[in-house]
N, C-alpha and C positions, 0 to 999 in steps of 0.2 A: 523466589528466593529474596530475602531482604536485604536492602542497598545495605552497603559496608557500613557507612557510620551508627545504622540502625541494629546490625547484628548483636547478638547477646555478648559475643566473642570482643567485639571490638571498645562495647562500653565495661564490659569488665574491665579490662585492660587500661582503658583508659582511667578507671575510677583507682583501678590498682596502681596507677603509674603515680596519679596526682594523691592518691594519699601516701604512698611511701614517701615522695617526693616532701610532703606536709611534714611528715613524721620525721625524717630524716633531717630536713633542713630546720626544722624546730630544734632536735636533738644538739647538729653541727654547731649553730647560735651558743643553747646555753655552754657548749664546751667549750669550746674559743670564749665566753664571755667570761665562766667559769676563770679558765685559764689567765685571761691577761689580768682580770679580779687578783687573782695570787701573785702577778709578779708586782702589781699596783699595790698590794697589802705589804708584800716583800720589802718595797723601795718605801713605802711610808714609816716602816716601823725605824727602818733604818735614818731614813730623815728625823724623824726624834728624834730619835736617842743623842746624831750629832747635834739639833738645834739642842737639848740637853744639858750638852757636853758643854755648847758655848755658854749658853745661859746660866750653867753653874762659874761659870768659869768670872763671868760679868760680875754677877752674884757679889763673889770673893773678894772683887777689887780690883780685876784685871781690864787694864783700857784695851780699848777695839784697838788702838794700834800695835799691841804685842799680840794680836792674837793667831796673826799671821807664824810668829815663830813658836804659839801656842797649840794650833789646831792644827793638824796634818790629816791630809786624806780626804778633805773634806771639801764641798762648795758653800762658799753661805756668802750672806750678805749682810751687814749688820744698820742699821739707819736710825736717826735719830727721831726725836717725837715730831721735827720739823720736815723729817720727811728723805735729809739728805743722809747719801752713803758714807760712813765713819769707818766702814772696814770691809774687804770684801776677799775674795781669793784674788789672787791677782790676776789669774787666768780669764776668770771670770769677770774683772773689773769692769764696770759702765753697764755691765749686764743689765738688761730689766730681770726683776726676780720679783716686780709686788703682786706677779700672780703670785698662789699659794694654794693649797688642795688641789693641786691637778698635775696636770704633764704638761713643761715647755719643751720648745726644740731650740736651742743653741748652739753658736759657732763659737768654739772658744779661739779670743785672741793669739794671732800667729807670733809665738816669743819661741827665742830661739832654746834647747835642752839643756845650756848650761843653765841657764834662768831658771826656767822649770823644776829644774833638778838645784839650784839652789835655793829657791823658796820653797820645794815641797807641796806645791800646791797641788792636791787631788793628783795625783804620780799615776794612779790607775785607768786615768783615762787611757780611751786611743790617741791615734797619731791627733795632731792639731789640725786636720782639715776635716774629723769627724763631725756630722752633725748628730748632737746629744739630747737623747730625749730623758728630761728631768723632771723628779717630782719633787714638789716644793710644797714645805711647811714652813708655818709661821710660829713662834713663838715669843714672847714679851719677857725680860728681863725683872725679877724684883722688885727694883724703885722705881719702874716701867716707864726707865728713858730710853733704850733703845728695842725698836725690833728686832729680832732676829728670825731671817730665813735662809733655810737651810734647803740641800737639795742634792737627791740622792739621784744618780742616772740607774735608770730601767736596765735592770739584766740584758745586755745585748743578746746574748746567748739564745736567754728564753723567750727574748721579743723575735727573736729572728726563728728559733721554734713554733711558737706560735702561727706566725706570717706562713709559715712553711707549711703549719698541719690546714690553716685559712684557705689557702691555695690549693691543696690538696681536698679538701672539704669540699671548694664551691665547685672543681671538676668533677669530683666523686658522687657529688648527690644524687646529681643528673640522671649520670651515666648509669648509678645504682637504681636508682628509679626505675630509669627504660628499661634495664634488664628488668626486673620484678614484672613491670607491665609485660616484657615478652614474655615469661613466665607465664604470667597468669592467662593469656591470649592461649598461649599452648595446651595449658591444664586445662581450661573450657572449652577448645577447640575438640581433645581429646575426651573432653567427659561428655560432652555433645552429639560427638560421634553416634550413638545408639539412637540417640533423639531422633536424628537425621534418617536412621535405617526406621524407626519405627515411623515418622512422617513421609518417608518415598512406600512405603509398604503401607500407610493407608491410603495415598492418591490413586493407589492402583487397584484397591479393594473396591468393587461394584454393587451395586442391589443382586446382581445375580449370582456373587462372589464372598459368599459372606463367610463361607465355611474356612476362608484364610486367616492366618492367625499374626501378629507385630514377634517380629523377635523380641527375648527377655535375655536381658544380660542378664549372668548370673553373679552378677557384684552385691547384691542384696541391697542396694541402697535408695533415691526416691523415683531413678529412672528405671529401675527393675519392677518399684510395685506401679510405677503409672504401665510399664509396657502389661501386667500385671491385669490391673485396672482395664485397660483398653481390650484387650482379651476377653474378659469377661462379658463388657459393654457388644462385645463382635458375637461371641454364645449368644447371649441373651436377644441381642437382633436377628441373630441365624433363625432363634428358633421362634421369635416374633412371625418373622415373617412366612420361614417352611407352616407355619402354625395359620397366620391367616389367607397363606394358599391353599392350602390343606379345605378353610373352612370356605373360600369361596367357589372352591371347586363342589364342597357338598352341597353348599346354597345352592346351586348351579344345579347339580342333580336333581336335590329335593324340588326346587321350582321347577324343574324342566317336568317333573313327574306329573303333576296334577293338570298342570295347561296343556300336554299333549294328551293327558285326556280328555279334558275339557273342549279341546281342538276336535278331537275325533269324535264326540259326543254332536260336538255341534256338524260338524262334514257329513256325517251320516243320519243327520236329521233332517240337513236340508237337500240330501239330495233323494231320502226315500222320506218326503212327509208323509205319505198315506200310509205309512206300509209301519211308524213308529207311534206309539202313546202320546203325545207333546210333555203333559202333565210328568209324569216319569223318569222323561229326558232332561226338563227342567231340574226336577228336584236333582238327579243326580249330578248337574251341570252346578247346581249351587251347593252340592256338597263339595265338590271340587273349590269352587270357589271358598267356601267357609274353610277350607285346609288351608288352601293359599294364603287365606288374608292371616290366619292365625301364625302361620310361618315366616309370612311379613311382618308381622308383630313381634314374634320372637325374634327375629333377625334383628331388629329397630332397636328390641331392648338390649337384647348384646353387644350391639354397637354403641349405646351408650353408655351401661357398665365396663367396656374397653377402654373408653375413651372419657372417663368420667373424672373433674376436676374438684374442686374443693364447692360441697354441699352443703344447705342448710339444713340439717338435721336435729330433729328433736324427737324430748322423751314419748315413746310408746310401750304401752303396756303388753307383755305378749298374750296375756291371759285377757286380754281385749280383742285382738289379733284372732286367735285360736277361737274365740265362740263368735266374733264374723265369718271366721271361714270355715269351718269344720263343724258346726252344730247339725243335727240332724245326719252327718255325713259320717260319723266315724264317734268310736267314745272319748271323753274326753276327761283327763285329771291331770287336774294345778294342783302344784303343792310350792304354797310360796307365792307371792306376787313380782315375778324381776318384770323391772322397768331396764328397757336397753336406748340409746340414744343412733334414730336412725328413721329412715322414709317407712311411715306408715302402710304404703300402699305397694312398694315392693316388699316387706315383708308379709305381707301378705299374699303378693303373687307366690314368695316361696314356698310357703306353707301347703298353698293352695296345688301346687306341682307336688309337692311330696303325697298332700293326699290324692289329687289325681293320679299319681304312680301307685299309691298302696291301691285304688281301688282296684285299677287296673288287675292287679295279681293276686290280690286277696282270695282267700275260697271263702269267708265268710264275715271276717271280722278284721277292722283297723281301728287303732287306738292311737289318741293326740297325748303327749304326755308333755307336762312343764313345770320345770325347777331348778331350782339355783344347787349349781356344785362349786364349791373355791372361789366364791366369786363371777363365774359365769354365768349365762341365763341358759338354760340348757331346752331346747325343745324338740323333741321327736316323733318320730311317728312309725308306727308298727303294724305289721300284717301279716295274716298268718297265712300266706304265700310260701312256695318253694324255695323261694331266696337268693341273694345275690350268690354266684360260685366266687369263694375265696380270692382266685385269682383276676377275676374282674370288677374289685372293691373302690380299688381307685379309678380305670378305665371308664366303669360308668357315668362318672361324672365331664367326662369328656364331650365334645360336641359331636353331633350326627351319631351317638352310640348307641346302638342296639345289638343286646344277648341274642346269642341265634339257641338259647337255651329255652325251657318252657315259659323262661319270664316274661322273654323279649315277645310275647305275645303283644299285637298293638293295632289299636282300632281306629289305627290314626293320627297316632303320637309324629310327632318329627324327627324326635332322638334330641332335641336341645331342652326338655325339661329339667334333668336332672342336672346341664351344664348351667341352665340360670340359678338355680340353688346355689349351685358353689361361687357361680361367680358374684350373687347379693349379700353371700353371705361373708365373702372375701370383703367386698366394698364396703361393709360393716364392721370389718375387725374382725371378723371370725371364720369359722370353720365348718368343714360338710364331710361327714364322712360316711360308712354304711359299720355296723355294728351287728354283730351276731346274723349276719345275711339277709334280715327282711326286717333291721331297724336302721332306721335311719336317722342321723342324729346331727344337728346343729347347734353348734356353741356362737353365744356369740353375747362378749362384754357386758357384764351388767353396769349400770347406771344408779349409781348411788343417791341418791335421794336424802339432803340435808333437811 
């Protein structure tokens, strides 16, 4: 089992945590930035309008010292080209105010509310121990001898709004994050599940055990078609391998066949020399032999049609093919030249088994025939034999198969002729089958020739 930090489960989770976490606190920024953006737009437009108000007022003819009983409501400052203060709220007095485009924080001067209330100065403030956060604009007068700045205090309201949704934001993120991550820990955890039955259910499937099958959830989705998937992979090995027990059980017969006669041939030679021919005993001792070695051959090349990787192959002519192996042996008609790309010398073992099969059963006559259908290169071979029965059309080409019918007549044969057919002709791209009973027919891709 995979340590924790390594599990699918935990780095999902984790990836799900830190991107909500990203998304989220991306999100939380621009809206608080958003937000205090509007109360800062709010408090500027309104600082105009007063510096404005004063600066028309300058304009007209009005001295900075009447402006105190001119301007109500308002904070400003008003300074000369020299730099010093000619008017200011009185609240405000001495204030620094030459920042400008921004936010200060001020204390305003402790006067008592009759004063307050008879100069009128900015009435809307809070009490006098508030600290005030002001935005200040600049403004210049017409004959541009005094500055004037003005300064409007930040919506307490929606500054303390804002602080409030801030606060609320930087505990929520988090906390929204880890939920999602637990979220998504569960969702995987949960969708995992099957993965988990179908992994303890292959550790327990053996070479001897193959006919076991992975559960398939029926969710339809990509853990249904891997269990799906693995299933098939488990057939396909079942029958791999029942298939080459099967064949080495027959090797095992067919070999054990001929060396225990070969055995007995020799036992009884040596224990009565006078009384056997030597000459007689030999030939039959190397007929034995000559089966064996040919069924170790055929064993040799099955084994490596089995197991056979990526070849060099090139173009042969089959109408090349057909008059090496079959001339003087059988009749022969090309029609057409197909060139197919593939091993020269195993299409021609195949050929060579087809017609050693037609002779075998022939009563008089086999015929090689070759030509191209749709594209294919088409080659077969016929005789005029009793014929394969219907029902063992595909079986014949199985290994160790012999008809217990007139056909399976055999002077020697193995039973694995007709299985190298299909199996060279499969390694080729193509196909073996039996046609009308006693034709036998192999297709196999033509090769186009530019």
């Amino acid at each position: 089992m995979p340590s924790f930090p390594r599990s699918t489960r935990f780095r999902v989770a984790v990836t799900a945590f830190a991107a909500s976490a990203l998304a989220l606190g991306a999100v939380s920024v621009w809206f608080v930035l958003q937000a205090e953006s509007r109360l800062r737009n709010a408090a500027t437009q309104l600082a105009d309008a007063h510096a404005d108000a004063i600066v028309q007022l300058l304009n007209t003819g009005a001295r900075p010292a009447d402006l105190t009983l001119l301007v109500r409501d308002s904070i400003y400052e008003v300074k000369d080209r020299s730099g010093t203060s000619v008017a200011s709220c009185p609240a405000l007095r001495e204030a620094t105010l030459a920042a400008y485009d921004t936010e200060i924080t001020l204390k305003p001067y402790e006067i008592d509310r009759a004063d307050r209330a008879s100069v009128g100065c900015a009435p809307e403030l809070g009490g006098l121990d508030d600290y005030l956060t002001v935005h200040v604009v600049r403004e210049t007068s017409g004959d541009s001898k005094y500055d004037v700045f003005a300064g409007v205090q930040i919506d307490p309201e929606g500054q303390a709004a804002v602080d409030s949704v801030r606060t609320v934001l930087t505990a929520g993120v988090p906390a929204v994050a880890l939920l999602i991550g637990v979220i998504a820990w569960l969702a995987v955890r949960r969708s995992l599940r099957p993965v988990e039955a179908i992994r303890g259910e292959v550790a327990e499937i053996g070479a001897h055990d193959l006919s076991r099958r992975v559960p398939a959830p029926r969710t339809g989705d990509e853990i249904a078609r891997l269990a799906g998937t693995m299933n098939s992979m488990l057939a396909r090995l079942d029958e791999a391998v029942t298939r080459q027990s099967r064949f080495t059980s027959d090797a095992s017969h067919e070999l054990r066949t001929p060396l225990a006669s070969l055995r007995t041939q020799l036992e009884v030679l040596l224990a009565h020399p006078d009384r056997l021919d030597w000459r007689h005993s030999c030939e039959n001792a190397l007929l034995d032999v000559t089966r064996l070695q040919d069924l170790v051959a055929d064993l040799v090349l099955l084994g490596k049609l089995d197991h056979a990787g990526p070849d060099r192959l090139e173009p042969v002519a089959l109408s090349e093919v057909v008059q090496a192996v079959a001339a003087g042996r059988a009749e022969i008609e090309v029609r057409g030249a197909p060139v197919v790309r593939g091993h020269r010398s195993r299409l021609e073992r195949l050929l060579r088994n087809l017609v050693d099969n037609a002779q075998r059963h022939a009563a008089s006559r086999v015929v090689v025939e070759v030509s191209v259908v749709d594209g294919w290169a088409v080659l077969s071979v016929t005789d005029d034999g009793p014929g394969v029965p219907e029902a063992d059309r595909e079986r014949v080409f199985d290994r160790f198969v012999r008809l217990d019918d007139a056909r399976a007549r055999d002077d020697g044969g193995s039973g694995l002729g007709l299985a190298i057919v299909a199996d060279i002709a499969r390694a080729h791209g193509g196909t073996a089958a039996v046609e009308g009973g006693s034709r036998f027919v192999v297709r196999l891709p033509e090769l186009k020739m530019s």
